[in-house]
C-alpha positions as CSV (number, residue, x, y, z in Angstrom):
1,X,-15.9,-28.0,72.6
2,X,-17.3,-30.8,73.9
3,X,-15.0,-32.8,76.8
4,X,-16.3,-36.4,75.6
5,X,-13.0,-38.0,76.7
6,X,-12.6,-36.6,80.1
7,X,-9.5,-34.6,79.8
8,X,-10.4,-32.1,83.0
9,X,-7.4,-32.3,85.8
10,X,-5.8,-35.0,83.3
11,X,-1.9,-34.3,83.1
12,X,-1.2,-34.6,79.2
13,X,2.0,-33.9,77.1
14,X,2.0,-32.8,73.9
15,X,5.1,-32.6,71.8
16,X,5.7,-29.7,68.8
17,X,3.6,-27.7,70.6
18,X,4.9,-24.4,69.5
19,X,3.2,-24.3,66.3
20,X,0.9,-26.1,64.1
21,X,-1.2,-29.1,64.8
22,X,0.8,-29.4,67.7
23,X,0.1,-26.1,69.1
24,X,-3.9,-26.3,68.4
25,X,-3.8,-29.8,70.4
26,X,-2.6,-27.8,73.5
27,X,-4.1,-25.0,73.0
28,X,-7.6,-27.4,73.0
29,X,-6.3,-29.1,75.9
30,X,-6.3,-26.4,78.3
31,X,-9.5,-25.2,76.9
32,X,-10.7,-28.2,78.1
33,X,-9.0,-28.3,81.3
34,X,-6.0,-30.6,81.1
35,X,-2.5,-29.8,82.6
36,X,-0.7,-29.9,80.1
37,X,3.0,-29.9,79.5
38,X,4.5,-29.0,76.2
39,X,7.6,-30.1,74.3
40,X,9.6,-28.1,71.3
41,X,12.7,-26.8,70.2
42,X,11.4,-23.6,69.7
43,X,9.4,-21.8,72.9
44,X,5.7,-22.6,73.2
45,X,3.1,-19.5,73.1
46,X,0.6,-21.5,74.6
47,X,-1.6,-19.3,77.5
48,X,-1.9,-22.1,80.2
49,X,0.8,-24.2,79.4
């Protein structure tokens, strides 16, 4: 994908990030190169995170 927003070395939060459209966004973000730092109830799955 495409990085037209500049997300590389961005720190970005993402919040139901355990499953869903919650876990695709993080799992996009670190493909992308963002730190990211995830938020759920349940534990996040999420290589990178």
């Amino acid at each position: 994908m495409k990085d037209y927003f500049g997300y590389v070395g961005k720190n970005v939060v993402v919040t139901g990030a355990s499953s869903g459209m919650g876990k695709a966004t993080a799992e996009m973000l670190v493909d992308l190169g963002a730190k990211v730092y995830a938020l759920d109830w349940n534990e996040c799955s999420v290589n990178g995170i």
